[in-house]
BAFI-3210 file (N, C-alpha, C; in Angstrom, 3 decimals, decimal comma, padded with zeros to 6 digits):
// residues 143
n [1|2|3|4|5|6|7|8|9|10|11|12|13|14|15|16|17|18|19|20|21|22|23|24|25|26|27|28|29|30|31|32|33|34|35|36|37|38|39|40|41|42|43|44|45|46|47|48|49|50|51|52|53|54|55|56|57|58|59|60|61|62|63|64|65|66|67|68|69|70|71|72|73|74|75|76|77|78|79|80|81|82|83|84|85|86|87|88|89|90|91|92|93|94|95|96|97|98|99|100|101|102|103|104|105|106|107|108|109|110|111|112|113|114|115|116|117|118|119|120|121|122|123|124|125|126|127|128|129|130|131|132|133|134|135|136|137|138|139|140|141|142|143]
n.u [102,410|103,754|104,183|100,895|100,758|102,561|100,772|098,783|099,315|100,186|098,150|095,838|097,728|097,775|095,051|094,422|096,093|094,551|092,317|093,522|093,974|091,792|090,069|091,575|091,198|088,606|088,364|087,526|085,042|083,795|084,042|082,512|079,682|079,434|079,961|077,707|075,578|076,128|075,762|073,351|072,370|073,027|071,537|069,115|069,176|068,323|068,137|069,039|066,770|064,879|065,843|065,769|063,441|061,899|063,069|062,090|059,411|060,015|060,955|058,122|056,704|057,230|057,744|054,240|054,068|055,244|053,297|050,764|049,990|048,932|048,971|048,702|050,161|051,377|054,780|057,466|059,154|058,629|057,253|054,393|055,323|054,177|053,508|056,221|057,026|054,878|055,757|058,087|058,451|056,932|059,124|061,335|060,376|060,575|063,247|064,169|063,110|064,900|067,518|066,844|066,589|069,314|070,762|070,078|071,160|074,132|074,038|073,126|075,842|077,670|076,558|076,714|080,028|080,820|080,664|080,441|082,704|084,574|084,412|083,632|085,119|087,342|086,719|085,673|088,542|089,626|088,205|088,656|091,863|091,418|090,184|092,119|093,810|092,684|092,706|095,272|095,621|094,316|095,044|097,846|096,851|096,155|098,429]
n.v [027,560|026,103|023,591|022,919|022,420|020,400|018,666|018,108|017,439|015,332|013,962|013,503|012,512|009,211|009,139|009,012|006,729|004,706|004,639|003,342|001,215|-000,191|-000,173|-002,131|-004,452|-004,544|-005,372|-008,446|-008,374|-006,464|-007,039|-009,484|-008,550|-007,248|-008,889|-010,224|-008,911|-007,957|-010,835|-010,951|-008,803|-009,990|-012,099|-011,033|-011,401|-011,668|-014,563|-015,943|-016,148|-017,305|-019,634|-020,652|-020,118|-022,509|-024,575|-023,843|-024,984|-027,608|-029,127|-028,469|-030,163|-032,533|-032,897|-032,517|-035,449|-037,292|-037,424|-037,735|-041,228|-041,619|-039,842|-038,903|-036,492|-034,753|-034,342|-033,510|-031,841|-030,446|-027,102|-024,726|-021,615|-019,601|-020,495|-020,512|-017,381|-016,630|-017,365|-016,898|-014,168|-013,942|-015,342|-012,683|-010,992|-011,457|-012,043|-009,073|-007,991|-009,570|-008,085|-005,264|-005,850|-006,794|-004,167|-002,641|-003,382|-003,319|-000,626|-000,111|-001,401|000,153|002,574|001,866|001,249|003,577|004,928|003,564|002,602|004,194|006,857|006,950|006,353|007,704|010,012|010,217|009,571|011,904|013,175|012,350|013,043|015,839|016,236|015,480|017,369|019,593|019,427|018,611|021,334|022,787|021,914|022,767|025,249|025,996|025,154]
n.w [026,593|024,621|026,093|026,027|023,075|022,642|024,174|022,630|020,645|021,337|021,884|019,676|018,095|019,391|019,490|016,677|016,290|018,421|016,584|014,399|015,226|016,548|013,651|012,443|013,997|013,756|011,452|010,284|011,033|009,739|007,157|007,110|007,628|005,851|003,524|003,855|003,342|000,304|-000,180|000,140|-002,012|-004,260|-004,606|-005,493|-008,624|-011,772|-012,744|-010,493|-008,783|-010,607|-010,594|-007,949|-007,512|-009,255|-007,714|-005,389|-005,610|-007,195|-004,703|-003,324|-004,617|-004,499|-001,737|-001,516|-002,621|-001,164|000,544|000,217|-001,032|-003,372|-004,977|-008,122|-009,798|-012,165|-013,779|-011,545|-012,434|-014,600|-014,980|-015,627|-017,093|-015,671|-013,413|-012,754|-012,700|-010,356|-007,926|-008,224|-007,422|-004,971|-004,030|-004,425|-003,279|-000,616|-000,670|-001,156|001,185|002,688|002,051|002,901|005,587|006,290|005,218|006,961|009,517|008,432|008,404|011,124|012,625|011,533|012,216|015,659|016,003|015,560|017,146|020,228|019,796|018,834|018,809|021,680|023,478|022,958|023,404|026,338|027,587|026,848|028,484|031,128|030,902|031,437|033,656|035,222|034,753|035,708|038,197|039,110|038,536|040,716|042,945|042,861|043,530|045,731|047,816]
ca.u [101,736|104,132|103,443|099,525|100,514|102,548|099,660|097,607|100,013|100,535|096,885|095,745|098,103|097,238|093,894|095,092|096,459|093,644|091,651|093,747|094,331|090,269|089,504|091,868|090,408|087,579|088,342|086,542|083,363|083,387|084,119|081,258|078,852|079,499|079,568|075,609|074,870|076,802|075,310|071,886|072,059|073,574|070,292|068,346|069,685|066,782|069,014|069,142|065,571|064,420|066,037|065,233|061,790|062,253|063,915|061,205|058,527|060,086|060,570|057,079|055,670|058,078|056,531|053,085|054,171|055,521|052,299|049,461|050,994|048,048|049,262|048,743|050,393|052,532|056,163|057,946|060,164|057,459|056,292|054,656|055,876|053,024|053,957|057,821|056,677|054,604|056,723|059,438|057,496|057,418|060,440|062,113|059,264|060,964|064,693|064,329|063,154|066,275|067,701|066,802|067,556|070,959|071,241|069,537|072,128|075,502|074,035|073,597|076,903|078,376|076,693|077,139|081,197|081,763|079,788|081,085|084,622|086,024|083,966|083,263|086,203|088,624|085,978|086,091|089,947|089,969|087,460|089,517|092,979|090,737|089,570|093,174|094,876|092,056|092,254|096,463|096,288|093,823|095,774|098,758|096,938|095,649|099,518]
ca.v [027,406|025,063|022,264|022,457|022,527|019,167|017,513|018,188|016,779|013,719|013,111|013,120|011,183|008,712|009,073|008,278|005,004|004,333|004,387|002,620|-000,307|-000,622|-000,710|-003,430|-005,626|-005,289|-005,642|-009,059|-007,596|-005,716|-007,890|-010,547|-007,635|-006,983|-010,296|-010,798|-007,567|-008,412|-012,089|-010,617|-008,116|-011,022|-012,932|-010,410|-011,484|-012,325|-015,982|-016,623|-015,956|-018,176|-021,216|-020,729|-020,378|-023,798|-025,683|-024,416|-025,674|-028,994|-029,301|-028,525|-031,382|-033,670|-033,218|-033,368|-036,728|-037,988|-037,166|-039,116|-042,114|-042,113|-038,842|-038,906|-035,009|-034,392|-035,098|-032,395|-031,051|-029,453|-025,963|-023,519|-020,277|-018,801|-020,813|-019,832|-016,276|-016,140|-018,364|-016,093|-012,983|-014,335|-015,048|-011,890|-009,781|-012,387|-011,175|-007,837|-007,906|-009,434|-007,453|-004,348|-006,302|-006,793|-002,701|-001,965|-004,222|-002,666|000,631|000,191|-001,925|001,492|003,763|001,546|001,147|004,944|005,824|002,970|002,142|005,375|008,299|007,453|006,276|008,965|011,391|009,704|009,666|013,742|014,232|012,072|014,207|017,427|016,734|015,459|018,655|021,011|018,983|019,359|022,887|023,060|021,546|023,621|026,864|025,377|024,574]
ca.w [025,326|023,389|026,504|025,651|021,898|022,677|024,873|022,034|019,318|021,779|022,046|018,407|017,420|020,236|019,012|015,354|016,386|018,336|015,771|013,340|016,084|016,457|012,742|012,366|015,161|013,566|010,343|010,472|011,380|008,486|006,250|007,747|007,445|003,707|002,931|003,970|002,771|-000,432|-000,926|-000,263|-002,865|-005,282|-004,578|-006,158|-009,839|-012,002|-012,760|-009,160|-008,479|-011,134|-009,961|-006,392|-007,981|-009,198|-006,500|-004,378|-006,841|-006,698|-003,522|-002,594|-005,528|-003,812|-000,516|-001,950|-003,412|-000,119|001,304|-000,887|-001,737|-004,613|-005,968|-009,567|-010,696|-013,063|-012,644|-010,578|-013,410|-015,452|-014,314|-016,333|-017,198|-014,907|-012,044|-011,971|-012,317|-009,235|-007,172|-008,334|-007,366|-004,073|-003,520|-005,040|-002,131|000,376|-000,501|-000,984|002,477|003,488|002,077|003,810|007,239|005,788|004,810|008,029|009,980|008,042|009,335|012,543|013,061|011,706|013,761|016,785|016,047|015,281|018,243|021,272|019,503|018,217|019,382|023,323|024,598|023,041|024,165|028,131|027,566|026,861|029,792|032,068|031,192|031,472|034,813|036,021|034,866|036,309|039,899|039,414|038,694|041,565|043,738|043,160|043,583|047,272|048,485]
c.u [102,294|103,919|102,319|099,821|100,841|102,069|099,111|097,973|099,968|099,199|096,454|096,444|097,993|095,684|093,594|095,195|095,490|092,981|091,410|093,593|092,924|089,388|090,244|091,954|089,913|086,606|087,100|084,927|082,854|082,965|082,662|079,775|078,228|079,442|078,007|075,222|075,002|075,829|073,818|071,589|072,758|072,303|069,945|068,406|068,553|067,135|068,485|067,649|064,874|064,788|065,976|063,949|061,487|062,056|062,715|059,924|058,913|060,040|058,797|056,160|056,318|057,483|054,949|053,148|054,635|054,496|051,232|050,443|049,840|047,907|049,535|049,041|051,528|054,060|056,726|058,805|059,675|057,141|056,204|054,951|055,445|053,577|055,479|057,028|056,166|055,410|058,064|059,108|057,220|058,596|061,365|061,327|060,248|062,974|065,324|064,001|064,427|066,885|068,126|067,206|068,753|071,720|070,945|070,691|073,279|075,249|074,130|074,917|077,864|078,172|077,080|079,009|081,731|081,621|080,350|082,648|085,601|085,571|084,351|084,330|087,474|087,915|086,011|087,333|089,870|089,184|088,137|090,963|092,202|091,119|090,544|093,984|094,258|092,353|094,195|096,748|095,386|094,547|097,189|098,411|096,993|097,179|100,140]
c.v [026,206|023,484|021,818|021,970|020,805|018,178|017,136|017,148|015,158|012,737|012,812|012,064|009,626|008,261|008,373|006,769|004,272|003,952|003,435|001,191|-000,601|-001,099|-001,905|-004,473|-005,767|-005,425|-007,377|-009,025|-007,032|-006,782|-008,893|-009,569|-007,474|-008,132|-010,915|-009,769|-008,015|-009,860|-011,768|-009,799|-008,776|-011,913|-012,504|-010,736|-012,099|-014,268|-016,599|-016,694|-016,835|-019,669|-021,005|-020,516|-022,170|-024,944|-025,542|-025,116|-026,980|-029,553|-029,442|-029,634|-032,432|-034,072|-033,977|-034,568|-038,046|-037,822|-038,269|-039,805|-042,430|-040,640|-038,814|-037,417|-035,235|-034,553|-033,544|-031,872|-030,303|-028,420|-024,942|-022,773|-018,956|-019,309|-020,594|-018,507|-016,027|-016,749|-017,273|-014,860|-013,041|-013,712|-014,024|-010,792|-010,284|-011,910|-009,865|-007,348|-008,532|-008,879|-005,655|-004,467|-006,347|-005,371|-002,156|-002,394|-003,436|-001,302|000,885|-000,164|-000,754|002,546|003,133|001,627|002,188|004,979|005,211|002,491|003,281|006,591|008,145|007,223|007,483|010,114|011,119|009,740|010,838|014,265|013,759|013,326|015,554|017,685|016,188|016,601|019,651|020,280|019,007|020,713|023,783|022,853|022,623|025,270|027,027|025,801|026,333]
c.w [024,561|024,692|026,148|024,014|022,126|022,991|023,427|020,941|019,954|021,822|020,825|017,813|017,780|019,553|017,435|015,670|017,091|017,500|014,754|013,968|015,846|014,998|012,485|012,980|014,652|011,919|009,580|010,014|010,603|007,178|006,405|007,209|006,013|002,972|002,775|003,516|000,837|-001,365|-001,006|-001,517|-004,427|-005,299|-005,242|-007,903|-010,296|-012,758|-011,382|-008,740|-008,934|-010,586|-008,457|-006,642|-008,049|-008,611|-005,310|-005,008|-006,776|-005,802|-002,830|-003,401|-004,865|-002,319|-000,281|-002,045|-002,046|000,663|001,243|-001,430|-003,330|-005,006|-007,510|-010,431|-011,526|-012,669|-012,552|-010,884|-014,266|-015,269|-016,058|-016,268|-016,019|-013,469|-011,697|-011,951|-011,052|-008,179|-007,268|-008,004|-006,065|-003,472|-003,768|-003,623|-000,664|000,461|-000,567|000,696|003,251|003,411|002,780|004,994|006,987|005,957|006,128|009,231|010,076|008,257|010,095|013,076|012,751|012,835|014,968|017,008|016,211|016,876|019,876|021,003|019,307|018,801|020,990|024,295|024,532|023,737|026,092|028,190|028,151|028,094|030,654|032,354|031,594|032,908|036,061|036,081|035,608|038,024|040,260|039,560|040,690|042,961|044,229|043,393|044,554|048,345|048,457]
res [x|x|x|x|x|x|x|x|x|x|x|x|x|x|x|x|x|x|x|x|x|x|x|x|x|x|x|x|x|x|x|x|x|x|x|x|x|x|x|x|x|x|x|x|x|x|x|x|x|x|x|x|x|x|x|x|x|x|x|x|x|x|x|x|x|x|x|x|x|x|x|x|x|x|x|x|x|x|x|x|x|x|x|x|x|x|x|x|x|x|x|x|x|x|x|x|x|x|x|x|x|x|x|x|x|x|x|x|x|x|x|x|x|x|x|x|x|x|x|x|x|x|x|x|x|x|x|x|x|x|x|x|x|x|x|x|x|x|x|x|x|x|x]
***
């Protein structure tokens, strides 16, 4: 009884440090994760939205303008109030969807980590010892 108690103590804790060793590999990974998750849900700011309203607004009069060289519009710092709004209305449909790929992302990279880093190998570990102690004890019942 107190040998199984000590397998048991030796494996957990085994398992412990596993664990701890793997999250801090991939500490990284985390971090990287949360960071795009993070800057996406920093996009969303109704500041940031507006001037990426903007910038694309200029940008796209700038193009125009490099297009027709007998472009006569307005100069490409002007927008009305109406045109950031939808432009910004847009782009706010456009990052909330990244958004979600972002949230959808830092989910799966969890479930995948619990599930191939920490769950399956301690669990193939414990079936390995299992099925060495049942094929020792088997052995010695044989002899």
């Amino acid at each position: 009884m107190k040998k199984s108690r000590l397998c048991n103590l030796i494996y957990a804790v085994f398992c412990l440090v596993y664990a701890v060793w793997m999250i801090h590999l991939s500490s990284y990974e985390f971090a990287r994760i949360h960071g795009q998750y993070r800057s996406a849900v920093n996009n969303l700011e109704p500041d940031r939205i507006k001037a990426l309203a903007l910038e694309e607004l200029t940008d796209e009069c700038r193009r125009q303008q490099g297009r027709s060289s007998d472009w006569q519009g307005a100069p490409c710092s002007e927008w009305s109030p109406a045109q950031v709004e939808v432009k910004g209305k847009k782009i706010e449909e456009r990052l909330v969807q990244v958004k979600k790929r972002y949230g959808i992302k830092l989910v799966l990279f969890y479930i995948s980590f619990v599930v191939f880093f920490l769950l399956a190998p301690l669990i193939l570990l414990y079936l390995l010892l299992v099925v060495i102690i049942k094929l020792k004890v088997t052995i010695n019942i044989v002899k």
